[in-house]
N, C-alpha and C positions, 0 to 999 in steps of 0.2 A: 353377894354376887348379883348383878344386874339381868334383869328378865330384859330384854327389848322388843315383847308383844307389839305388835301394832295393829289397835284399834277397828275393828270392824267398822262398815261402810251405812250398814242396814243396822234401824232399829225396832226393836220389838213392841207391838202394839199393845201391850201392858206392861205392868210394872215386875223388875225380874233381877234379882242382884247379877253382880258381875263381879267375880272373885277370881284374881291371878293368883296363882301358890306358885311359888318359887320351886324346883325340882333340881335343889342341888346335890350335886354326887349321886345318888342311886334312889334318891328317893322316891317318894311314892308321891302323889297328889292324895293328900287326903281333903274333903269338901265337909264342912256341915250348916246343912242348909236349916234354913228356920221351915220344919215342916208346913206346907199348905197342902191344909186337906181339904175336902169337900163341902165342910163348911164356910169354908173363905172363901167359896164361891156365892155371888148372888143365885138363890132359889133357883131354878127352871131355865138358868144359861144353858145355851147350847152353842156348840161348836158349826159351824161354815157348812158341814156336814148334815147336822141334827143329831149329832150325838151330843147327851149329857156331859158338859163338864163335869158333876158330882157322880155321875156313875163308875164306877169299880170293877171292871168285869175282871174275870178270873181271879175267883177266891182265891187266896190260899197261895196263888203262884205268881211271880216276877215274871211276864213275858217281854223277852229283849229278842226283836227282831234283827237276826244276824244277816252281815252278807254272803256269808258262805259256812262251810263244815269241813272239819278238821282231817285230812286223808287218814288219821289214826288216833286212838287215842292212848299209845302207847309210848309214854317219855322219850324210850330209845330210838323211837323212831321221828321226834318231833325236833323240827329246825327252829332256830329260834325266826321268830318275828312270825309265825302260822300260826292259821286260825283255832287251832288248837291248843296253844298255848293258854291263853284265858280260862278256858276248860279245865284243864290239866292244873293251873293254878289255885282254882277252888275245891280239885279234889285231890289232891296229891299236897305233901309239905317236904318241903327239903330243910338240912340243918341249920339255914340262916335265911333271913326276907329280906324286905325292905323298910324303912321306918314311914313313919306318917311325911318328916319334914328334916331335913334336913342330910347330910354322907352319906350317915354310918348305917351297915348292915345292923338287923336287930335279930335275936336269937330266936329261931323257933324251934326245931327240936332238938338242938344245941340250944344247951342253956347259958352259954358262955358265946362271945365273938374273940378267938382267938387273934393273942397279940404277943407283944416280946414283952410289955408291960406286966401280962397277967401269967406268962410263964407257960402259955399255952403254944408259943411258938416257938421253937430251938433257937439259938445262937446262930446257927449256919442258916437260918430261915427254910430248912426245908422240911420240920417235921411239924405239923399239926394236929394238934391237941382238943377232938371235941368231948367235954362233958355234956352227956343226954339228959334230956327228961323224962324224967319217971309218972308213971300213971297213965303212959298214950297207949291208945287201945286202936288198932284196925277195923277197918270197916265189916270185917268179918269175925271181929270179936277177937283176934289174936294180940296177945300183949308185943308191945314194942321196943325192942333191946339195941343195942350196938353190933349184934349177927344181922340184925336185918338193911340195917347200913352198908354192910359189909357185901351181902347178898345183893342188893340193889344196884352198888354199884361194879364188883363181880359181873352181875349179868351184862349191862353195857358194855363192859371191855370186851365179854365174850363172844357177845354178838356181832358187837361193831359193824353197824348197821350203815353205810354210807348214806343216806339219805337224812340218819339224825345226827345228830352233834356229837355221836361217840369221843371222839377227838379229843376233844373237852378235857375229859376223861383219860383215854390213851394215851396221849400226847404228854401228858402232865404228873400221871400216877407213876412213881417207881416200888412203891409196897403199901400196904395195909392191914390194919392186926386192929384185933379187940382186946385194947387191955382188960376189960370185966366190964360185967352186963351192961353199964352203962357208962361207958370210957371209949369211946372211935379215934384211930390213930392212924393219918396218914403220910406218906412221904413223897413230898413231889422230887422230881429230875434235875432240876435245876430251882436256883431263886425266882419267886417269882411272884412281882408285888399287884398283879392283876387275880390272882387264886382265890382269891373268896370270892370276887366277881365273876370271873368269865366260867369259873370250874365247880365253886361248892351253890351256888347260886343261878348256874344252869338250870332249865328245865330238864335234862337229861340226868342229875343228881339227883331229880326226885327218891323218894322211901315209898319203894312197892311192898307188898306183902305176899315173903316169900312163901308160904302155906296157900294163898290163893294160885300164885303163879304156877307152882310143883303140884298142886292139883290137874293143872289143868296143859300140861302140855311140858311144862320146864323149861329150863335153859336151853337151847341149841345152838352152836358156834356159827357165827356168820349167817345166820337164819331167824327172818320176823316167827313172834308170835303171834300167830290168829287170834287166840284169843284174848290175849292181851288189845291185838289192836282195836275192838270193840266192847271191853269190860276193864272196868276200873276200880280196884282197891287197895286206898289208900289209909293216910289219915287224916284229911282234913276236914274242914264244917260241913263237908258235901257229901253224900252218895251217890254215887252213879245210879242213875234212875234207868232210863233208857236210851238208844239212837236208832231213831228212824231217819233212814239215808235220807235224805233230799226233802226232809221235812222237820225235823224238831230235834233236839238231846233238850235232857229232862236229868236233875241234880234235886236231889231231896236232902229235907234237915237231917244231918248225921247229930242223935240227941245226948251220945259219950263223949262229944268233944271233948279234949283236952282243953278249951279254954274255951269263951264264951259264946254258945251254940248260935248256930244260920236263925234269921227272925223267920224265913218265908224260903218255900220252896223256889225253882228258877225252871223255866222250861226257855230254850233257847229255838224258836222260829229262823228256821234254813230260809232265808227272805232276799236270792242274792239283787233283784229288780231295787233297787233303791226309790223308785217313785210306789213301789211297792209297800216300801217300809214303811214312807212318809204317810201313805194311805192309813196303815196298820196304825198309827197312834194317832192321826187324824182319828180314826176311829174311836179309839178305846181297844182297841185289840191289842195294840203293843204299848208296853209299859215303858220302854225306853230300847230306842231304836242306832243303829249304825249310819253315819252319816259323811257323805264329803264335804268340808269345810265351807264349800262353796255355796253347797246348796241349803244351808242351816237356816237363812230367810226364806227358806218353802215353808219351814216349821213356826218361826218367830211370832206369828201372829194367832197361833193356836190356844185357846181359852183353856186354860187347865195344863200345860207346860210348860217346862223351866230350860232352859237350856244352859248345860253344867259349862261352864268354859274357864281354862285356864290353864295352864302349863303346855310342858311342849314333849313331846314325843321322841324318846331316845334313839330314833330310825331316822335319820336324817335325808330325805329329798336330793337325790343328781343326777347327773350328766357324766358318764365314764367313756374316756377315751382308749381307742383299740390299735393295735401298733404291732398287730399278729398275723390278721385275718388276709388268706389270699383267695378267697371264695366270698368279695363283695356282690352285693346287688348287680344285676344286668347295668343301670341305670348308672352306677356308679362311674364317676372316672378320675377317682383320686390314687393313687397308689397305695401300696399295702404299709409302707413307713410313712404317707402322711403324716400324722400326729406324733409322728417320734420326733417334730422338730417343736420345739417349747413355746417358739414364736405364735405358731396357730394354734396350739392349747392357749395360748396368755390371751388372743385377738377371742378366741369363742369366749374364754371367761367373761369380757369385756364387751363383748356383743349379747349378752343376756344382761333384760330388763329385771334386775332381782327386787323391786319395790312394785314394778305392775304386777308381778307373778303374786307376792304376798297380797297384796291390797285386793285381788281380783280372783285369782283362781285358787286362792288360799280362803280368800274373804276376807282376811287380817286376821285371822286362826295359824300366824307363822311368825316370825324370824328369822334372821340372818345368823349364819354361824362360820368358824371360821375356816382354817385346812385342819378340817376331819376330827374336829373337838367338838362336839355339840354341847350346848349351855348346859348346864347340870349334873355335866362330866367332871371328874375331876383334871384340871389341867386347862379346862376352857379358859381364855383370855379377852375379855371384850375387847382389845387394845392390839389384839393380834392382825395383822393386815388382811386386807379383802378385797378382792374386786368391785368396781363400783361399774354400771353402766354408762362407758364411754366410747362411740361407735367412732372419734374421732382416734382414738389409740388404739384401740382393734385396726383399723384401716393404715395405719402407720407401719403395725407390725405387721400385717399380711402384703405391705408393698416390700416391706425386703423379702419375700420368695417370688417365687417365678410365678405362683400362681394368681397374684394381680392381677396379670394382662392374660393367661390362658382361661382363667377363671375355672370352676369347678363342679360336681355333683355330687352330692355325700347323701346317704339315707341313714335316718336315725327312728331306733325302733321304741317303742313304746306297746305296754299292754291296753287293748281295748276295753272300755269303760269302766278307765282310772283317770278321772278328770285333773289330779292332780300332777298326775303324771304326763297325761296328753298336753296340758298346758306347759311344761318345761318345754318340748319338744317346738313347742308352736312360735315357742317367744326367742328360742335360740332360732326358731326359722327365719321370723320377722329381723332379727336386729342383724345376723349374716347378708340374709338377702337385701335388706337396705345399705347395709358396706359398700354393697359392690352389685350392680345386677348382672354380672356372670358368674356372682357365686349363686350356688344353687343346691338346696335344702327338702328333701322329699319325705314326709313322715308318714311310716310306717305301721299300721294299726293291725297288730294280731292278736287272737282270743288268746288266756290264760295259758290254756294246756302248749301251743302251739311258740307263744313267748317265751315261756321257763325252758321248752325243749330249746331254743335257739339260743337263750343267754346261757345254757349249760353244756352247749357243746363248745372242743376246744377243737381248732379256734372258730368263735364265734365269727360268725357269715355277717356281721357288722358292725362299723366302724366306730358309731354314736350307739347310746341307749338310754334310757331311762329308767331309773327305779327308787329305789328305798334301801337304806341299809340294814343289814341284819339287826336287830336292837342289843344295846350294847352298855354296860353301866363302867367302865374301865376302859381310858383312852385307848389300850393295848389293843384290846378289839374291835376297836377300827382302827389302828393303825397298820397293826398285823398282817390280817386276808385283805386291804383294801391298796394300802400303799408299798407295803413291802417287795422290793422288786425280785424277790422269789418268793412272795406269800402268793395263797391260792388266785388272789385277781391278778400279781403283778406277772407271774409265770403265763398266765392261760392270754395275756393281754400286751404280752411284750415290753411291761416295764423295765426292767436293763439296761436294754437295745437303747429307752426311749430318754431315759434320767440325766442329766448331766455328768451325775456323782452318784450314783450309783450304789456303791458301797458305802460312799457316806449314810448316806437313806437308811440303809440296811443297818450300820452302825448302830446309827441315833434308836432306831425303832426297838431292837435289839436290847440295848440299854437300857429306856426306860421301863423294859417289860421286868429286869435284874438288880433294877435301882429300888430300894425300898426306902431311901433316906427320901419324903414328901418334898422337901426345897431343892435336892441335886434331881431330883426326877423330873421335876419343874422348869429348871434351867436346861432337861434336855428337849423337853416338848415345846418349847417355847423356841431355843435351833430350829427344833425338827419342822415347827408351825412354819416356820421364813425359808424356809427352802422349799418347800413345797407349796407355799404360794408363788413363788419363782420359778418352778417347776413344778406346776398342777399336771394331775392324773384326773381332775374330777372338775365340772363346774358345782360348784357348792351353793345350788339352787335355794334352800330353804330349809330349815325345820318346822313340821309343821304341828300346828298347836293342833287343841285340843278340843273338843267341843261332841258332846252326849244330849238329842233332846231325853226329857223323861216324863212321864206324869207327874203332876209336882206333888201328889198324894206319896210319893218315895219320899224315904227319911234321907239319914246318911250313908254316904256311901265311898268309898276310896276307888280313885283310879290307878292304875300301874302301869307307869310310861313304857316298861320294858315290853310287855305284852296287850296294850290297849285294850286292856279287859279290866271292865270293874272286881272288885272284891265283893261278891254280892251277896255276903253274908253282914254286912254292914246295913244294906234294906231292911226299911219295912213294909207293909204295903196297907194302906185301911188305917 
């Protein structure tokens, strides 16, 4: 499968590998660098700063300056693509992961990855078969059986928390039993060849520990746990150390691992100022920092850092069009079906510069992808059609409507200081407004809290937006809530009203999720890809890579496209 990175602009004023890892089907990035330590420095170097390149500050602990903290640190209540998921993944384990390289899920507390081969999967596909491992111990010292599977996932159904991925869950489970201590056996609702991805490999599937839980408050129907949302006991290489709000989460060596123990502790710096962060490992204070692609030559020329780059991010980068909303902007003066005609979705497509966006506000930390397969997906097509930036076929097709000569006002919303986001916004402004100078493109810049309120209310008060997709290892889930014209986006967005074929959509998406034969599943995402570049729902901006600076005194270490968080038991530090 073909990567199509495109090459960064800026280079680094030392010497520094550059490793693409391919990230196909669900996999994981794994990186291993030829350690530089303190000694591969020249004696009494110092940084732009006057900090020691060979000095090491903070014994003992990984500091990675984060941009933000997690609203909980409770599985049930965590969405996918939040800043708590990274967290959540180093101290929590569910019964399958991701591999270092290549599809296939690999077994963690399943010790088997369930198939029709190995007998783990029924005839009818809908019973699954996990065999546990034995000798895993909790963080609280409790042994760990196939009840506590059962209990974990039990409590999310119970809960069903609208704000996490219950769904997942709900949606999917029609029964569950423990054949013996270490035998889990589930039954989904229907076929469904997305279920070890979207379902047993959620963060919401995580294995809590039901003795810490029932300690401390229990289960309650439709109701968070408090104290789950700020205490963590799991099983994995980590302990929950501490969380101070608006300043640090703190993961120490869990030394009973089941398999081979954290090298170094991790304290996590609540750091959301990004010229902030860069300060912090400019320093020596941050060990390895959060960055936007764009800004990664602020770092490139720092003595003593490596900057990790390579693969691409399961969240795919766009543009969502709205065919609902009758509570536009003051400023607006397009009608509320606007976009329900395919012509002005095909002209936006076609009016976005998707090579200035990568080369520039990506850095060349991106990629092109195609309708709503991102590379490393199963199903992605390089070969699959795309839009290219042509402002001479955008203007063709916005003279067959009226609104040629009336010309127009559209406002498109975007979150404030997400560079990567503000630049979709700016480039679909530029290449509109050069079509035609009575079309007219106003962007919209509101803080976090103030954003999510607006992209969650139905219907959304506008028309354009910008964001990221939920991350996703199984086309299903982004075909699902994104394209489906009664999945969660297509209902709240007026998909239907807005499709040509409508049902067909629906069909096709339908299908592949019940299709478990790998080549008939193939031939229907591959339909489904050509329609929907024919009738886009989405400008399919970018996916964007990937890029970590670090001290380069860190060993190795795995990234996880699904949650952009390192695996930071994989570190060492000194």
């Amino acid at each position: 499968m073909k990567m199509q990175t495109i090459k960064r602009k800026h280079s680094s004023a030392h010497s520094r590998p550059r490793i693409v890892a391919s990230i196909a089907g669900l996999a994981s990035l794994s990186l291993v660098l030829a350690a530089c330590t303190a000694a591969s420095s020249p004696e009494g170097s110092s940084n732009s700063d006057g900090s020691s390149s060979s000095e090491i500050r903070n014994a003992g602990v990984i500091v990675h300056a984060q941009n933000g903290e997690p609203a909980s640190l409770d599985p049930a209540r965590t969405e996918q693509g939040e800043k708590g998921e990274a967290f959540i993944d180093n101290v929590y384990e569910r019964l399958v992961d991701v591999g270092p390289s290549g599809p296939d899920l690999i077994p963690s507390l399943a010790t088997e990855i369930p198939t029709l081969e190995n007998g783990l999967v029924s005839e009818d596909r809908l019973t699954y078969t996990f065999p546990l491992r034995e000798g895993v111990v909790f963080h609280d010292g409790t042994d760990f059986t196939a009840e506590d599977v059962l209990y974990s996932w039990e409590r999310v159904i119970t809960m069903n928390l609208p704000e996490g991925q219950a769904g997942a869950l709900v949606d999917s489970v029609d029964s569950m039993r423990v054949v013996d201590d270490f035998t889990f056996e589930v039954t989904i609702q229907e076929p469904d060849a997305s279920f070890l991805y979207s379902v047993v490999l959620n963060t919401v599937a995580s294995i809590v520990s039901p003795e810490s839980v029932e300690a401390n408050g229990g289960i309650q129907a439709d109701t968070p746990s408090e104290w789950m949302d700020t205490n963590m006991v799991g099983t994995g290489p980590y302990v929950f150390g501490e969380w101070k709000r608006g300043e640090s989460l703190t993961m120490n060596i869990f030394e009973n691992y089941w398999g081979e123990p954290a090298k170094v502790a991790v304290r996590w710096d609540i750091t959301p100022e990004e010229s902030s962060r860069v300060l912090a490992l400019r320093a020596g204070d941050a060990d390895i920092i959060d960055i936007s692609p764009s800004n990664v030559g602020d770092v490139s020329d720092v003595e003593g850092v490596t900057i990790f780059e390579g693969g691409l991010l399961l969240e795919p980068i766009h543009l969502g069009f709205n065919m609902k909303s009758d509570n536009l902007p003051s400023s607006d003066t397009i009608p509320m079906d606007f976009f329900a005609d395919k012509r002005i979705r095909q002209a936006f497509s076609y009016a976005f510069d998707y090579d200035t966006y990568i080369n520039s506000f990506l850095d060349g930390y991106g990629a092109r992808y195609t309708a709503y397969i991102p590379q490393g997906v199963f199903g992605y097509d390089e070969n699959a059609p795309v839009y290219e930036y042509d402002l001479d076929m955008a203007a063709e097709l916005m003279k067959q409507t009226p609104y040629w000569e009336t010309g127009f006002t559209v406002s498109v919303l975007v979150q404030a200081g997400e560079p990567e986001f503000e630049g979709v916004a700016l480039l679909m402004k530029d290449g509109v407004e050069k079509m035609n100078p009575n079309f007219r493109v106003n962007v919209v810049s509101q803080a976090e809290t103030q954003f999510d309120e607006n992209l969650g209310a139905d219907p959304v008060p506008y028309a354009l937006w910008v964001k990221n997709a939920d991350p996703g290892a199984d086309p299903h889930q982004f075909f699902d809530p994104h394209q489906h014209p009664d999945g969660d986006w297509g209902t709240k967005h007026g998909m239907r009203d807005a499709y040509e074929d409508p049902d067909k959509i629906a069909e096709l998406i339908d299908a592949g999720k019940g299709t478990v034969d790998p080549d008939k599943r193939l031939a229907i995402y591959a339909e489904l890809q050509q329609l929907l570049y024919e009738d886009p729902m989405w400008v399919y901006a970018a996916q964007e890579g990937l890029a970590y600076p670090y001290r380069s005194w860190l060993g190795d270490f795995n990234i996880n496209p699904l949650w952009r968080g390192p695996h930071y038991e994989y570190y060492t530090k000194g």
